[in-house]
N, C-alpha and C positions, 0 to 999 in steps of 0.2 A: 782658844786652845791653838797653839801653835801645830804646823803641819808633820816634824816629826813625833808630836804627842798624839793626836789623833791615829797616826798609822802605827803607834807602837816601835819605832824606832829608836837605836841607841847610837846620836849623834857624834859622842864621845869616841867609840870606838872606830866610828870612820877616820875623825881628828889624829887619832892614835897611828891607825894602820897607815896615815899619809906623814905620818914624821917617823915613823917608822921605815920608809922608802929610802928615805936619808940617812938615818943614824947608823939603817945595818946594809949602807953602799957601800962596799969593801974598796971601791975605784974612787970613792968621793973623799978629799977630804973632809975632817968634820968643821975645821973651821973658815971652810972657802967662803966666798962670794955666793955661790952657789949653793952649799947648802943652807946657808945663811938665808939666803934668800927665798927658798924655799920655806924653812921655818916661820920666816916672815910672814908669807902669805898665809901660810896656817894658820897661823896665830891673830890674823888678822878678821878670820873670822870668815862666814859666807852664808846661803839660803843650805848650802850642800842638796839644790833639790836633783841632781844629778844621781846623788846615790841613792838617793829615795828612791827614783822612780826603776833604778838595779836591782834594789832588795823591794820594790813591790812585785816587777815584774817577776823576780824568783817566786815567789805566791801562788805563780800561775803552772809551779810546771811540779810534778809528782815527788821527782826528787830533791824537793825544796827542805824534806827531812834527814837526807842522808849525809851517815857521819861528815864528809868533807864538802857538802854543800855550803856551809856559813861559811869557809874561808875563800873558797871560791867566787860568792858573792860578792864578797867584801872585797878580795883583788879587780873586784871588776869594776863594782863602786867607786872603786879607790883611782883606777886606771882612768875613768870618766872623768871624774875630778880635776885630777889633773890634766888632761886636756882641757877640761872648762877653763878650768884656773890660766893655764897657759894661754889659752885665745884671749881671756880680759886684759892678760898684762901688752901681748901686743897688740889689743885693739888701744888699748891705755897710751901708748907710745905712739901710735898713729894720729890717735884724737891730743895728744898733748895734752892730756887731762890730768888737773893738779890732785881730784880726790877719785876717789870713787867709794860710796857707801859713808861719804864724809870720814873715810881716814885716807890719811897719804898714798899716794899710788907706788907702788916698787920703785919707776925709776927716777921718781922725785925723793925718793929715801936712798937711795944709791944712786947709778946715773945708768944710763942707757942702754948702754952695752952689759952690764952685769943682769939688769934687768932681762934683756935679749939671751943671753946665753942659761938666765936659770928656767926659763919660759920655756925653751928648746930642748934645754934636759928635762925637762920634766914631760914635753913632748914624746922625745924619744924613748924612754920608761915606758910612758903607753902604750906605745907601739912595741916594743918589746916583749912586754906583758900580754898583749894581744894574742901574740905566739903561743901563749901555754895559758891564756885565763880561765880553762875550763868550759868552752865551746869547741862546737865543732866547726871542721877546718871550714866550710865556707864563710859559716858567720865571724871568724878569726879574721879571713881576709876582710871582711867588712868593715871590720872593725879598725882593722891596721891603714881602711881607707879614709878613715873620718878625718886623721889630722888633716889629709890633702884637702876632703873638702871644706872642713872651717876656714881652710886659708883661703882656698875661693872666695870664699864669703867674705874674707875682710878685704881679698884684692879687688871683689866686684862693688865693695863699699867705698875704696880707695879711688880705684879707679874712675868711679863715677862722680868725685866729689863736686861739688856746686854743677852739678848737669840738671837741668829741669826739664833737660827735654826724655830723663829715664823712660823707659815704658813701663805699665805696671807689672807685666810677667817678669822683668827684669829686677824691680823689689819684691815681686814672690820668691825668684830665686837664690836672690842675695838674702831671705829671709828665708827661707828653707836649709839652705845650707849655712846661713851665720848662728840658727838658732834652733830650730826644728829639728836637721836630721840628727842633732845629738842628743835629743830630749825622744825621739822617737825609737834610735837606736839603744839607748837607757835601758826603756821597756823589752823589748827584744830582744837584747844580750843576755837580762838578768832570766830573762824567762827561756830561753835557750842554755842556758848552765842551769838549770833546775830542770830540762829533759820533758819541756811543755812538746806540746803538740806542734807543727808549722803553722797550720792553722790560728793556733792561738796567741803565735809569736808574729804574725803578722798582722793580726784581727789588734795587736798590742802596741804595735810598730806605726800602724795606721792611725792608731784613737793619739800617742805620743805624737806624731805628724802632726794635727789638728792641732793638738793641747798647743804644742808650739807655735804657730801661727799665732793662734790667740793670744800667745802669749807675749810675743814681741810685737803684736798690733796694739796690744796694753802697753807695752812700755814706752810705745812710741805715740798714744796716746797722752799716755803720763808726763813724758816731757816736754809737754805744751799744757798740760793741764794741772801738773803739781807744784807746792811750791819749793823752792832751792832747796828749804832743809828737809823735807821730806826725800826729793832727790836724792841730796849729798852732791851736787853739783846745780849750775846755774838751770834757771828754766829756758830750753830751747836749745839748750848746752850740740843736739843733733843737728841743728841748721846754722849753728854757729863755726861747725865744722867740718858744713858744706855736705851733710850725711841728710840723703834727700829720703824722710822717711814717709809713712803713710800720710797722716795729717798735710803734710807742705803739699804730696803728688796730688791729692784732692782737692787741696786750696789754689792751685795755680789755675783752674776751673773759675773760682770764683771772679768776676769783674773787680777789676782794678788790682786787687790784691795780686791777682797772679802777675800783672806786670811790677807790681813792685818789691814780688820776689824774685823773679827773672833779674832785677836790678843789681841783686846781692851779692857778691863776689869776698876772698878773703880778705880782703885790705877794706871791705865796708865799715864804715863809722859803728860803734856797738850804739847808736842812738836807732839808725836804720832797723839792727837786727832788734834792737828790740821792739822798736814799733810794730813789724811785721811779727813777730811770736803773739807780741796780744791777738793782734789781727786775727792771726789763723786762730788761734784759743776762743775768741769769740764770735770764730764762720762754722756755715755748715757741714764745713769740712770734717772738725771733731765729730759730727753725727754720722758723716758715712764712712767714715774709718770704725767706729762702735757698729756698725751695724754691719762690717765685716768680719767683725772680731768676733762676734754674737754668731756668724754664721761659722765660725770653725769650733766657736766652742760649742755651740749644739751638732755639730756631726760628733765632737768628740765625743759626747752626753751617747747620742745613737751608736758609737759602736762599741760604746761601756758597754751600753744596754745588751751587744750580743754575748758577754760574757755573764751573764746574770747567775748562772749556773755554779760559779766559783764562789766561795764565800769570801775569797779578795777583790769580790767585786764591790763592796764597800771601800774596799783602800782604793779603787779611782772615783767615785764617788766621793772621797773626804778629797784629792786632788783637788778635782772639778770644781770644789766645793771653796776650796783654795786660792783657785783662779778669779773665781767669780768674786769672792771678795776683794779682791787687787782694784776692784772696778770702781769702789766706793773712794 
């Protein structure tokens, strides 16, 4: 069972309320570049697990019934989305990546700049929206702070490319902010426009915190451990781009290996890179990068468990439940 069937969700009408952004932009035209390109991405499909965890988090709060609660949600769904959406297309254009999900990437279907500018509008929409999405003004400004920090994240990825000398708090960070704070902020907005408790918007913030960690230590997992087509890009596709993630920071521990990733640079032979991707895929490194990942997803598990009391505490339950299959 897919994850929005288990939590009851109608996929559809987030797809809807996000080409709807466009069609009824009285400033856009309708057959630019941009909203072109927009549409594209829609259409292109995605996990949408951004607005899931919006309209789970709504679950948690009293006014999750009231009349103007679903459309509230939904703007705020919909507002995350497109921030997601817009961080892949520039992380897409930083990595020079030809697919992602094995379909064509934006600015390999157009070119660079159009890519860039419908990524920014779509940006600035959510920040917009942020303004009146149906929170209160603190968690508004929160909200309208995330595009800065995803950028962080892709500048502290950029920045550090082929570095082996990262520290680990330093991929915690760049992993907190490239991946986490918007999966944790998710739960917390949706549950703050349903008029939850602070308590429960942060006990929600916290468990989404975790969930995310675990969940870019799996993908970072995966792309030394899956194969191409499962990907929809090469295996190691992250070291080949000089993105130093969990598996490689563990592996350069290893004797021998770790000098002959140190070795690696952009102009390296792809015979190099791929001899070191087996490498690390068959060191101990894959086992302590899982057994980190293991440790944020059992906190996440602990502080499901303080919400037990809600009977949406099944829908992080089918989450968790979600995650953990990623792992097979």
């Amino acid at each position: 069972m897919k994850l929005h069937e288990a939590l009851g969700i109608d996929l559809a009408a987030v797809d809807a309320a996000m080409v709807r952004v466009v069609t009824e932009d009285a400033d856009l035209p309708k057959d630019s570049p941009i909203a072109n390109g927009v549409l594209e991405l829609v259409r292109s499909g995605g996990k949408r697990l951004r607005p899931m965890l919006v309209l789970t988090g709504g679950r948690f709060g009293p006014a999750v019934n009231a009349p103007d609660a679903a459309d509230k949600l939904l703007r705020l769904a919909v507002l995350m989305e497109y921030l997601h959406t817009a961080s892949l297309v520039h992380d897409d254009i930083i990595d020079e990546a030809e697919t992602r999900r094995g379909v064509m990437t934006l600015h390999r279907k157009t070119d660079v700049m159009t890519a860039v500018h419908t990524a920014n509008y779509m940006t600035a929409r959510a920040i917009e929206w942020a303004g009146d999405g149906g929170v209160d003004a603190a968690h508004s400004a929160e909200l309208t702070s995330l595009a800065a920090q995803l950028c962080i994240g892709e500048y502290g990825q950029l920045r550090n490319r082929f570095n082996f000398d990262v520290t680990m708090d330093a991929y915690l960070e760049k992993t907190r902010n490239k991946t986490a704070l918007l999966i944790a902020s998710c739960l917390q907005a949706g549950a703050a426009a349903a008029g939850a408790t602070p308590e429960v918007a942060k006990t929600l913030y916290a468990f989404g915190d975790a969930l995310g960690m675990s969940f870019q230590i799996q993908d970072d997992i995966l792309d030394f451990s899956a194969s191409a087509e499962a990907l929809g890009k090469p295996a190691g596709a992250d070291l080949r781009s000089g993105n130093v993630t969990l598996p490689t920071l563990f592996a350069l521990d290893v004797p021998g290996l770790g000098d002959a990733i140190r070795g690696l640079r952009e102009d390296a032979p792809e015979s190099a890179f791929q001899d070191v991707v087996r490498r690390i895929a068959e060191s101990e490194a894959m086992e302590r990068a899982a057994a980190l990942r293991d440790e944020y997803a059992d906190r996440a598990r602990r502080l499901a468990d303080r919400l037990r009391r809600f009977p949406a505490h099944d829908s992080l339950l089918a989450i968790l439940r979600h995650f953990t299959d990623r792992r097979s």
